[in-house]
Backbone as numpy.savetxt, mean C-alpha at the origin, in Angstrom:
# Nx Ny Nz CAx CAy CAz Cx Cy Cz
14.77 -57.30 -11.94 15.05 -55.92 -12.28 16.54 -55.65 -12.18
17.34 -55.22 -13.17 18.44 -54.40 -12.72 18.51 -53.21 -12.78
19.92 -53.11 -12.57 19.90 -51.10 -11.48 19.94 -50.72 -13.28
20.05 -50.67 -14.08 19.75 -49.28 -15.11 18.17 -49.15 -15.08
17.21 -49.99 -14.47 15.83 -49.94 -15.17 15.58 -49.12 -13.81
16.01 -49.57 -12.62 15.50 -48.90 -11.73 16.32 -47.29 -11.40
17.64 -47.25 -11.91 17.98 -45.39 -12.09 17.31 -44.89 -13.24
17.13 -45.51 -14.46 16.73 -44.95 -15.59 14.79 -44.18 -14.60
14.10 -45.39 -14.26 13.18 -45.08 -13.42 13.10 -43.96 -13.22
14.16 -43.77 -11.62 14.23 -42.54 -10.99 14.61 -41.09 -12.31
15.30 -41.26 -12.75 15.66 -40.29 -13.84 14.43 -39.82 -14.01
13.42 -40.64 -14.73 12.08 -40.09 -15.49 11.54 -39.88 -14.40
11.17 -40.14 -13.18 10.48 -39.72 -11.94 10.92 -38.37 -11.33
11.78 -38.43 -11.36 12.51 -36.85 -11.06 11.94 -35.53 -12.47
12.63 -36.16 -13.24 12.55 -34.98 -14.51 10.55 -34.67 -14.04
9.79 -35.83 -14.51 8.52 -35.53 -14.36 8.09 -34.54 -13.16
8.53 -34.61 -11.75 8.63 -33.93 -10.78 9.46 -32.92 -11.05
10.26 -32.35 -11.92 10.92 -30.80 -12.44 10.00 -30.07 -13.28
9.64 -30.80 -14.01 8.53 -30.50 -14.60 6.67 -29.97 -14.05
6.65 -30.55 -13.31 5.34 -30.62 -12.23 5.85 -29.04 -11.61
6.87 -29.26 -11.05 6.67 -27.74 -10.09 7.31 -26.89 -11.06
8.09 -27.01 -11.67 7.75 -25.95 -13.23 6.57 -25.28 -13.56
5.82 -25.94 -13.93 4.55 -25.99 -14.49 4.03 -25.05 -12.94
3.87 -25.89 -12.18 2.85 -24.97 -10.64 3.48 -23.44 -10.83
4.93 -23.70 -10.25 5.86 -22.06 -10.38 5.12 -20.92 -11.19
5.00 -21.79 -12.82 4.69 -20.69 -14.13 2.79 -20.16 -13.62
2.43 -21.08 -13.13 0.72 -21.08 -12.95 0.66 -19.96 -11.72
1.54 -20.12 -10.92 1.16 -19.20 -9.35 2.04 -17.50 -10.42
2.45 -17.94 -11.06 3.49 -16.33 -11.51 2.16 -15.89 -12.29
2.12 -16.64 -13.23 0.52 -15.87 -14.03 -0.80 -15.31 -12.93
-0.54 -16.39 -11.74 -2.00 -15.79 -11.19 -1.51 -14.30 -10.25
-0.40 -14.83 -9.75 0.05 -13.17 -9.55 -0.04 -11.76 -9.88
0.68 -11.98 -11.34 0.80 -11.05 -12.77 -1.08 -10.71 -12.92
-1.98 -11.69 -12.90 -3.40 -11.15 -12.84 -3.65 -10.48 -12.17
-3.52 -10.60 -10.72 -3.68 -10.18 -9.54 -3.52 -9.00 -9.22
-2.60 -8.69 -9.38 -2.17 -7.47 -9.76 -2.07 -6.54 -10.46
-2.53 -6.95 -12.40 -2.63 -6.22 -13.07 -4.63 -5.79 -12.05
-5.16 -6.82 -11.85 -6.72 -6.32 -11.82 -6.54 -5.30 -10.67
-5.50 -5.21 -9.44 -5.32 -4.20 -8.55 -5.31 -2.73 -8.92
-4.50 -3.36 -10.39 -3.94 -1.85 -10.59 -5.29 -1.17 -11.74
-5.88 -2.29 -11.94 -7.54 -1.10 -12.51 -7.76 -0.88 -11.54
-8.27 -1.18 -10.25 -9.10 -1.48 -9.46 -9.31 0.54 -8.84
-10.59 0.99 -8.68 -10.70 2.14 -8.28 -10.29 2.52 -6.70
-10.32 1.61 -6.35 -9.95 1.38 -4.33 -8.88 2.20 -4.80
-7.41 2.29 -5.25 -6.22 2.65 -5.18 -6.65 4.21 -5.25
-7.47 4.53 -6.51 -7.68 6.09 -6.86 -8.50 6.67 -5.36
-9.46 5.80 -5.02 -10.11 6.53 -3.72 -9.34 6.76 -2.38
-8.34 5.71 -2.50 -7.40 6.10 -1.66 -6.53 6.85 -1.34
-6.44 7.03 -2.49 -5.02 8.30 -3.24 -6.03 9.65 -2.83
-7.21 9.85 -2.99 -8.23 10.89 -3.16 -8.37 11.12 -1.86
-8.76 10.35 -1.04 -9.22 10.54 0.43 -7.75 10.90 1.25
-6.58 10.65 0.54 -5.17 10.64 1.62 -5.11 12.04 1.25
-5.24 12.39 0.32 -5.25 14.05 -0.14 -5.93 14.60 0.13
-7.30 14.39 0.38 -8.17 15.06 1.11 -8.02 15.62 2.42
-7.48 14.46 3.26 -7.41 14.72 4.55 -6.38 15.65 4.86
-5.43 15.26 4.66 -3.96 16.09 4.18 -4.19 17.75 4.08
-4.95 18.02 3.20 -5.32 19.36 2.96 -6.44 19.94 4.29
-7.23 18.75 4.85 -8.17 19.23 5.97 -7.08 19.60 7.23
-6.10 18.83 7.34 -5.50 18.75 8.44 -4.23 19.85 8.53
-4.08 20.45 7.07 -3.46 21.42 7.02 -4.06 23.07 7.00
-5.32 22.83 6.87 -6.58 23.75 7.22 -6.46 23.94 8.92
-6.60 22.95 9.20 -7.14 23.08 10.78 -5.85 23.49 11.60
-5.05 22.64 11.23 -3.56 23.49 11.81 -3.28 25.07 11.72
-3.71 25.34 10.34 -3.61 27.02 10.25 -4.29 28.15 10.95
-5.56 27.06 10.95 -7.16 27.79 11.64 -6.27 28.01 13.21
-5.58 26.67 13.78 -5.02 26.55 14.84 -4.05 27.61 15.58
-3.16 28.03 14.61 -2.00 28.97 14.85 -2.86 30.33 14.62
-3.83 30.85 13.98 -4.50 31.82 14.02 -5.34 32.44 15.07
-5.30 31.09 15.26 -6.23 31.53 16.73 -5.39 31.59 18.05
-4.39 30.61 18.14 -3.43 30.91 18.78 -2.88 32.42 19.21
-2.41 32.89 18.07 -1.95 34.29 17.76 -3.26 35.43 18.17
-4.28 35.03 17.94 -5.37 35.83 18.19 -5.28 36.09 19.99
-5.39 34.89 20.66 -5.03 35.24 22.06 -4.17 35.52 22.58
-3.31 35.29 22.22 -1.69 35.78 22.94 -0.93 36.94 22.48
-1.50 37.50 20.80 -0.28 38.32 20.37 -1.63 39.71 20.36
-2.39 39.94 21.34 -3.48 40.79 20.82 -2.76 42.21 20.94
-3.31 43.00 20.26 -2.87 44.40 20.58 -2.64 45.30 21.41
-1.85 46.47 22.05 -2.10 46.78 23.02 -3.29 48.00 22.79
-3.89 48.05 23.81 -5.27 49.23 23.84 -6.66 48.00 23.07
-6.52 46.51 22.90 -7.64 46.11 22.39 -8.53 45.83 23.53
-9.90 45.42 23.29 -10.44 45.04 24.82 -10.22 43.92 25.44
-10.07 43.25 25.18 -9.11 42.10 26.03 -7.67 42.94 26.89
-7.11 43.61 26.78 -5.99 43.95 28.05 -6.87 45.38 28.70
-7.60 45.88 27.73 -8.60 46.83 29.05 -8.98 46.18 30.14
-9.90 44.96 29.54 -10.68 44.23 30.75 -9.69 43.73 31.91
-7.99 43.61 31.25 -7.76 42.90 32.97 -6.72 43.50 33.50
C-alpha cells in the first residue's frame, strides 16, 4: 500500500462520515419541525390557554368578593347595628 491509497482512503471515509451526520442533523430537524407543527394543532395548548383564563377571572372574583367584605366589617356605618351592639 502507499500513502496516496491510504489518505485518498481517509478522504472518502471522512467525507462519507460528513455526509452520515448531515443526513442524521437534516432527519432530527424534520422530526422536530413535525413535532411541533403537531403541538401547535394539538387542543392541550387551547385548553390551557382556556383554563389559565378561567382561573384568572375566578381569582379576580374572589379577591373583589374579598375587599367587599373586608369593607363591610370595618368601614360600617355609624348608627348601623353592629356599633349599637358594642
Amino acid at each position: 500500500m502507499n500513502s496516496k491509497t491510504i489518505w485518498g482512503h481517509r478522504k472518502v471515509m471522512s467525507h462519507d462520515l460528513k455526509s452520515f451526520w448531515e443526513k442524521e442533523i437534516e432527519k432530527q430537524s424534520m422530526e422536530h419541525q413535525t413535532e411541533n407543527a403537531r403541538r401547535d394543532r394539538s387542543a392541550l395548548s387551547k385548553l390551557r390557554k382556556e383554563w389559565k383564563q378561567w382561573m384568572e377571572s375566578r381569582l379576580d372574583m374572589v379577591q373583589c368578593l374579598q375587599e367587599e367584605h373586608k369593607k363591610q366589617l370595618y368601614y360600617r356605618e355609624p348608627g348601623s347595628k353592629a356599633n349599637a351592639a358594642a
